[in-house]
C-alpha positions in Angstrom: -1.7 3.7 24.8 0.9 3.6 22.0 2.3 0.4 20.6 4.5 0.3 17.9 4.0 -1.9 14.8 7.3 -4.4 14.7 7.2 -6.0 11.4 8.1 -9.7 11.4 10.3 -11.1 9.0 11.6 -14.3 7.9 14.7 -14.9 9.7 12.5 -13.9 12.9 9.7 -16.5 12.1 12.7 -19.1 11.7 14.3 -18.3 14.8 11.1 -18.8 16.6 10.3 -22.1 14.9 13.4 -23.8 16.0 12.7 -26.3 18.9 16.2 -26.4 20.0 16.0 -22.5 20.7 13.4 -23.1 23.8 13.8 -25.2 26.5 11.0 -28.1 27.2 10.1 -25.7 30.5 9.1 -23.1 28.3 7.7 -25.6 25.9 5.8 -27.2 28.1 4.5 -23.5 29.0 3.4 -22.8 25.5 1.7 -26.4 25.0 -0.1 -25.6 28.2 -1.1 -22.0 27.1 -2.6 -23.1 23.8 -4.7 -25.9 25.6 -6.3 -22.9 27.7 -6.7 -20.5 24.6 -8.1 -23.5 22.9 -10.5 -24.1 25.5 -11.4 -20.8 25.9 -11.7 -19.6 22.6 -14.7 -22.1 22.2 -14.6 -23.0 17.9 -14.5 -18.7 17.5 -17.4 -17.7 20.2 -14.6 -16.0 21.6 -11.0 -13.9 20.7 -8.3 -13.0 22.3 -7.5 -9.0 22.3 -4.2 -8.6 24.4 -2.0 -10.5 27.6 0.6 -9.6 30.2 3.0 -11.3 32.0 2.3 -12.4 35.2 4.8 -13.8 38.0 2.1 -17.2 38.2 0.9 -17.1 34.7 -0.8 -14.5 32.0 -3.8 -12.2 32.1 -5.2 -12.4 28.7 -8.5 -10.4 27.8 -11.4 -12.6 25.5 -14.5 -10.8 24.0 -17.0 -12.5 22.2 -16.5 -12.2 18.5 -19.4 -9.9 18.2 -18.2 -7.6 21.0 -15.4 -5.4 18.8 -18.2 -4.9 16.2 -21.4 -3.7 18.8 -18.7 -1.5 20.7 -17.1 0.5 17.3 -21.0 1.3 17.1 -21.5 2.4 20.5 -22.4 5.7 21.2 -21.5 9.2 19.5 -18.2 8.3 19.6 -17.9 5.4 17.9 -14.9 6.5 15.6 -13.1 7.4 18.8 -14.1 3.7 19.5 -12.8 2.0 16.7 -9.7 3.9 16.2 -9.3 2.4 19.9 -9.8 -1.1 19.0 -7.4 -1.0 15.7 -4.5 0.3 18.3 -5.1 -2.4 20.2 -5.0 -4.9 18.2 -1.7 -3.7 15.5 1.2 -4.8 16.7 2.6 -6.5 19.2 -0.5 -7.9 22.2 1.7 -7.4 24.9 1.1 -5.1 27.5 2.0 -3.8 31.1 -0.3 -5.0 33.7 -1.5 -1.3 34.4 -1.7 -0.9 30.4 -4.3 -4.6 30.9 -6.4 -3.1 33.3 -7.0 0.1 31.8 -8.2 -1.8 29.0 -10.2 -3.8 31.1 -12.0 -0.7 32.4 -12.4 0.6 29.0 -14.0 -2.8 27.9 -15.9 -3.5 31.1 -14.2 -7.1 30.1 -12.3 -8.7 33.0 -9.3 -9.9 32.5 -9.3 -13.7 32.0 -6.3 -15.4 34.4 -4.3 -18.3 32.9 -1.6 -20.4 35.2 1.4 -21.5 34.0 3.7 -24.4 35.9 6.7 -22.1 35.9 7.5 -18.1 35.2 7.0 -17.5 31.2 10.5 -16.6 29.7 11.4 -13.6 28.5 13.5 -15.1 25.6 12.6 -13.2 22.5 11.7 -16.9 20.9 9.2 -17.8 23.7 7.7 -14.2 23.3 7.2 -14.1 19.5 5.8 -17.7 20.4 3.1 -16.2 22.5 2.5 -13.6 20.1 2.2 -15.7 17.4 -0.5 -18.4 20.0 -2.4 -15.0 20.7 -2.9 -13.6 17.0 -4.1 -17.0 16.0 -6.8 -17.0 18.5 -7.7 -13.2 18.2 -8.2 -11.0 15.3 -5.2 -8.4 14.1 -5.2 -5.0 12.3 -2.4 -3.7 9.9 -2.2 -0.7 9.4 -0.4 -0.5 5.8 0.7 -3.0 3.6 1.0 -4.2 0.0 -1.2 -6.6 -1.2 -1.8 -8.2 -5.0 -4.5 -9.5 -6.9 -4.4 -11.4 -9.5 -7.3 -12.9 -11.6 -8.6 -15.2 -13.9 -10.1 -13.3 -17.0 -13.6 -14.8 -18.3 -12.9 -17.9 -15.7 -16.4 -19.0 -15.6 -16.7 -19.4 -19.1 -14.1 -22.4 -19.0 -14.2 -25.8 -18.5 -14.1 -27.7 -15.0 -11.0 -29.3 -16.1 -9.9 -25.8 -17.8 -10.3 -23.8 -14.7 -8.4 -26.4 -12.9 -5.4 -26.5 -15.1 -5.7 -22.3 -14.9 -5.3 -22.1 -11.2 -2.7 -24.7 -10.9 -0.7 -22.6 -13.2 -1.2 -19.4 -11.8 -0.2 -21.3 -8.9 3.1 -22.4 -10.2 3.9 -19.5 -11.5 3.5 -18.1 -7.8 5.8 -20.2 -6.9 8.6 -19.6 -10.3 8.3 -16.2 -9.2 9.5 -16.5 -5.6 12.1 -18.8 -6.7 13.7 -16.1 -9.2 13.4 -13.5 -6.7 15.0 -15.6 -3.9 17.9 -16.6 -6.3 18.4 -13.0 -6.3 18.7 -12.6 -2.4 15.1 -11.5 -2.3 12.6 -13.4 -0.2 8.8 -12.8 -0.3 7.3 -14.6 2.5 3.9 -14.3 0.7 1.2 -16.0 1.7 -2.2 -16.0 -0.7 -6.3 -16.8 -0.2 -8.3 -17.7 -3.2 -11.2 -15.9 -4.6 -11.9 -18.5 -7.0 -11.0 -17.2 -9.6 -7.5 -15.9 -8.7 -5.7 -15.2 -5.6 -5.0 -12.6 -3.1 -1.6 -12.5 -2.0 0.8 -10.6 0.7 4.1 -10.7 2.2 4.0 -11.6 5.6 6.6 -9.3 6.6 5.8 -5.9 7.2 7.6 -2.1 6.4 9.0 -0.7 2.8 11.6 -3.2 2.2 9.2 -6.0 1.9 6.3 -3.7 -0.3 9.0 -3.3 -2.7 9.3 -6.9 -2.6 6.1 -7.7 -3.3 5.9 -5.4 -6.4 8.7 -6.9 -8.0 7.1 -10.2 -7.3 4.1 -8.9 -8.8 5.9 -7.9 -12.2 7.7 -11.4 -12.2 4.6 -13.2 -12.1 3.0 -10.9 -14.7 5.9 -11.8 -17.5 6.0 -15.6 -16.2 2.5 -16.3 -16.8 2.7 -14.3 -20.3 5.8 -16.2 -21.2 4.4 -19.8 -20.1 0.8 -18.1 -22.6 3.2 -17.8 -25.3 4.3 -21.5 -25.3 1.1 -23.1 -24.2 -1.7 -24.6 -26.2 -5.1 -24.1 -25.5 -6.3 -23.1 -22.4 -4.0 -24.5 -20.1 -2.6 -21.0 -18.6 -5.1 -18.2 -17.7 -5.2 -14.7 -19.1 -4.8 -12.5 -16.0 -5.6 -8.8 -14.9 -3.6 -8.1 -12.0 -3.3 -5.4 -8.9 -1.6 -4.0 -6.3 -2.3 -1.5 -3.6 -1.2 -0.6 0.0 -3.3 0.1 2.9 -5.4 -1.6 5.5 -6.6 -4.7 6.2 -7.9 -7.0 9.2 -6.6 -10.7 9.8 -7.5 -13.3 10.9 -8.2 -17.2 11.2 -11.6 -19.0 10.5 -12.2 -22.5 12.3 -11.3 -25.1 10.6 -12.9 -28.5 13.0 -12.1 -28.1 16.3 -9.5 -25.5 15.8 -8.3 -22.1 14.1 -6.6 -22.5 11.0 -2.6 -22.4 10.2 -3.2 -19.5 7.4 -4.8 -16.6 8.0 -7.2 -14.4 5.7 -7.2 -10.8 5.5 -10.3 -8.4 4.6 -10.5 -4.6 4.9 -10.1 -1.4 2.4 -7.3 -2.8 0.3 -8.8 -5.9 -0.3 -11.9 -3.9 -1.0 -10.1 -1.4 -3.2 -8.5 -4.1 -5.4 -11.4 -5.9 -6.4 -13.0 -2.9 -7.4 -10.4 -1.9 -9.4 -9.7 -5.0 -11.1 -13.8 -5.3 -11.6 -13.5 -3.1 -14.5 -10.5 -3.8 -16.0 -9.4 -5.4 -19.1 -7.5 -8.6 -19.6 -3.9 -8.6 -19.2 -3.7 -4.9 -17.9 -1.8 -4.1 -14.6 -3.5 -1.5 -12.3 -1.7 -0.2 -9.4 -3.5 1.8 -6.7 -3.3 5.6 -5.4 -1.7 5.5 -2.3 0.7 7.3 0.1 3.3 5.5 1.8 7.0 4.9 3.3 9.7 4.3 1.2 12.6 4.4 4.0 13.2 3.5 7.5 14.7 4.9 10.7 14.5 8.5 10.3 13.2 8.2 6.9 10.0 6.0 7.8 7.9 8.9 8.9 8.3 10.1 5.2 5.2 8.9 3.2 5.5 9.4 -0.8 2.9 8.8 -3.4 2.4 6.4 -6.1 4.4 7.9 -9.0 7.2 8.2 -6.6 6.9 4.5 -5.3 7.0 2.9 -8.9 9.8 5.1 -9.9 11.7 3.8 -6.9 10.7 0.0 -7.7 11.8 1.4 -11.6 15.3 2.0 -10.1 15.7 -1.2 -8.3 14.9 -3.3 -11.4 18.2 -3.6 -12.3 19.3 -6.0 -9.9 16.9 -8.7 -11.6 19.2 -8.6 -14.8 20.3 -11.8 -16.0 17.2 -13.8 -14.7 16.0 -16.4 -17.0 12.5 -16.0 -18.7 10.7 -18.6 -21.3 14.3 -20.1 -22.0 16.0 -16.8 -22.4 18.3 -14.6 -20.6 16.5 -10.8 -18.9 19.0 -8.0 -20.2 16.6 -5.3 -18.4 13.5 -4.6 -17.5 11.7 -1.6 -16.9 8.3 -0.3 -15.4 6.2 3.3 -15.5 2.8 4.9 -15.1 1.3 5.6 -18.3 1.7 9.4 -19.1 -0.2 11.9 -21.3 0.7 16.1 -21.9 -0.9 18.3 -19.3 -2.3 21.7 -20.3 1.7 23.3 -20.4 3.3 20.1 -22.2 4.5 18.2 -19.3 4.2 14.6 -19.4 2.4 13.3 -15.9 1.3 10.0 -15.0 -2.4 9.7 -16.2 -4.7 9.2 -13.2 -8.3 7.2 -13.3 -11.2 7.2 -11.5 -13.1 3.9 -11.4 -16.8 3.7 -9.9 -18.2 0.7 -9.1 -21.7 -0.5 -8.9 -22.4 0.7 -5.7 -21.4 4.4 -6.9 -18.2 4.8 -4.7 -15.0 6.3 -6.9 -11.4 5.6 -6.7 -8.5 6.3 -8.4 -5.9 4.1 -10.3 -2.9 4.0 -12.8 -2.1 2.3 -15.7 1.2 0.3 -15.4 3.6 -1.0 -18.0 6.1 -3.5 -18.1 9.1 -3.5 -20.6 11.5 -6.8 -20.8 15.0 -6.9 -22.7 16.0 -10.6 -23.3 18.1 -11.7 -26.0 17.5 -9.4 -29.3 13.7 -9.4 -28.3 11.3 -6.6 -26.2 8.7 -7.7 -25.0 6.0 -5.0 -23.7 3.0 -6.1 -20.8 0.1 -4.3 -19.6 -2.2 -2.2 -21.8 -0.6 0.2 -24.5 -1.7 3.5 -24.5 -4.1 3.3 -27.5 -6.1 0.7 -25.8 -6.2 3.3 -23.1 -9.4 5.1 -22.9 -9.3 8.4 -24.5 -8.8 12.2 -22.3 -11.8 13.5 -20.6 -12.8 16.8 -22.4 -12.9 20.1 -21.2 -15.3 21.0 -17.9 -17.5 23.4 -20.8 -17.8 20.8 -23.5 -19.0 18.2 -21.1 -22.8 17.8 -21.2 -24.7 17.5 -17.5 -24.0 14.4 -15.6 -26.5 11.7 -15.9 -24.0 9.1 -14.3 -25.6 5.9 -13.3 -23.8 3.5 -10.5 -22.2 1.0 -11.8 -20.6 3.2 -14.7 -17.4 5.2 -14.8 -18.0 8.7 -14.8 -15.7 12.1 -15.7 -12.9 13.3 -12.9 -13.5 16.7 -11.5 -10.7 19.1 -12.8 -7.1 18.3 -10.9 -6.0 20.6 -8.3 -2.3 20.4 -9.7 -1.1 19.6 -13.6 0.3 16.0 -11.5 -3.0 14.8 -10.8 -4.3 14.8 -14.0 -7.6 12.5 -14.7 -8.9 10.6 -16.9 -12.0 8.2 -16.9 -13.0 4.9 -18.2 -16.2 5.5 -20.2 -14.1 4.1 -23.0 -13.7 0.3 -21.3 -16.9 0.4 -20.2 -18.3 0.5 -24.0 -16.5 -2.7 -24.6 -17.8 -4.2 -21.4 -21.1 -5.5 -19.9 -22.7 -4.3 -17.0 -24.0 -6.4 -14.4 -28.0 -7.0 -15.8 -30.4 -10.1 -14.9 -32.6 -10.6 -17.4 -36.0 -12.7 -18.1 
């Protein structure tokens, strides 16, 4: 079974929201087939997995909301299992009606029958429609895609009203971000989740074009919110620590009353990932993950490239933000890069960390900076390299590891001068670990 992933974007979403576009026959279709999902989906007992046309109707399969998670643990091949269920539910939910079936049989599910009054469409806007009636009653996984965090340093320590007037301005500045981007024929159709103390944010659409967009949307909000600091008075506008990283995630929508939610969440590894890595870092830095992905399409997309090559590909794209307006003044250029040290032969490489969290699971991170030309002004964002923490010494110099979860540890040795390490012993001395205390 092989479905590809077709990323949605924001011209397709409008074309599918315009009423005129679908006749009331095929309206009146879609009104009844979210009555029966409705029904059937019973305030999240159950989900919706995948559907096929039928000449009366569709065949749509529903599993209990536990079922995905007992079956991935069924048996000795439960990774054959789950990779099963994640191919299934990526992409589009359409399928053939021997494609349903074989499913079915997989599942042991049968397919659920739902009659329409007349033959569904096969209109590409009464098809994204069902799509789009199916994912919200069902759970989706993506397979790759860029995701921020951004949040609130030392939140809990403010006022009610303070933390308020924080999130309302991280909020706006959200929003003064998109509207700089769009100005420049760039539209992030991002869509956020709060964690209380900050916000998890994605684009909608899917594929390079629109990761790219969402790290430049990452590096607008980072200098808004440091220029709307510099004219602010008290504490009005938060100090942030932000993130980004690609990969994984599930989505889905929680019940909300009677019935599923307009906004979805996500969870999954690069959720997981970023709130690790932003667990241990310090205020106003910018981390950005280690990750392998595609930078091109068409013939291109099966090329994946790493981080260092990613950001030096957003680097080169900055230029088409010149002339922006920022805290009254005009952008000349703007710049980004990893931090770098000298490798054993004298070559500068990105410096690579390895951050371990309290549960003793490592992973990797970079340090980025942001440089901004406006007027006769620079202004430089993220941690300098002296607040960096210092190079891990020689393998023989290093006494025997007494690590304890919860603290950073020493890199192994790299395989290659690129992958050079570093750790963060040196932020962890200014930091307190998590302790309860009589």
């Amino acid at each position: 079974m092989t479905k590809p992933d077709k990323p949605a974007t924001a011209s397709q979403d409008n074309a599918s929201n315009r009423g005129d576009a679908i006749s009331l026959v095929q309206r009146g279709n879609l009104k009844t087939l979210e009555k029966t999902l409705r029904k059937q989906w019973r305030l999240g007992q159950n989900i919706v997995l995948c559907w096929s046309a039928d000449e009366r109707g569709l065949l749509v399969i529903f599993v209990p909301h536990y079922f995905l998670g007992n079956y991935c643990a069924l048996g000795e091949d439960n990774k054959g299992n789950e990779l099963f269920i994640r191919e299934l539910i990526s992409g589009d939910r359409r399928m053939t009606r021997e494609e349903m079936f074989e499913v079915s049989d997989r599942l042991q599910i049968s397919p659920t029958f739902i009659k329409l009054d007349t033959p569904l469409s096969e209109e590409p806007q009464v098809l994204q429609q069902v799509e789009q009636l199916i994912r919200r009653y069902g759970l989706s996984y993506v397979e790759s895609r860029a995701v921020l965090l951004f949040d609130i340093v030392e939140f809990s320590l403010y006022t009610p009203f303070e933390q308020a007037s924080q999130l309302n301005s991280l909020s706006y500045t959200l929003n003064s971000a998109y509207n700089k981007l769009l100005a420049r024929g760039i539209e992030v159709n991002f869509a956020r989740t709060t964690t209380g103390d900050g916000y998890y944010i994605w684009n909608r659409s899917l594929g390079p074009e629109a990761n790219l967009d969402l790290f430049y949307f990452m590096l607008l909000v980072v200098a808004d919110n440091a220029a709307a600091r510099s004219a602010s008075r008290g504490n009005t506008v938060p100090v942030i620590r932000s993130g980004f990283h690609i990969g994984g995630h599930y989505e889905l929508y929680q019940a909300e009353g009677i019935n599923p939610t307009v906004f979805s969440y996500i969870v999954g590894d690069v959720t997981i990932e970023l709130a690790r890595m932003l667990e241990l870092a310090a205020a106003e830095q910018i981390l950005v993950g280690d990750f392998s992905t595609q930078l091109g399409e068409g013939a291109l997309s099966t090329a994946k490239v790493s981080t260092q090559a990613f950001v030096a590909a957003c680097n080169r794209g900055l230029e088409s933000l010149a002339g922006l307006q920022l805290a009254g003044k005009t952008v000349g250029s703007l710049g980004c890069s990893l931090s770098e040290h000298a490798d054993e032969t004298g070559e500068q490489v990105p410096r690579r960390f390895r951050i371990t969290d309290k549960h003793g699971l490592s992973r990797f991170a970079y340090n980025l900076r942001l440089s901004i030309n406006a007027g006769d002004e620079k202004f430089q964002l993220g941690l300098d390299e002296h607040q960096l923490p210092g190079h891990a010494a020689p393998a023989e110099q290093q006494p025997a590891s007494n690590a304890v979860p919860g603290q950073n540890e020493e890199a192994p040795p790299p395989a290659t001068a690129e992958a050079i390490i570093d750790d963060f012993a040196g932020l962890l001395k200014k930091r307190h670990g998590s302790i309860v205390e009589e």
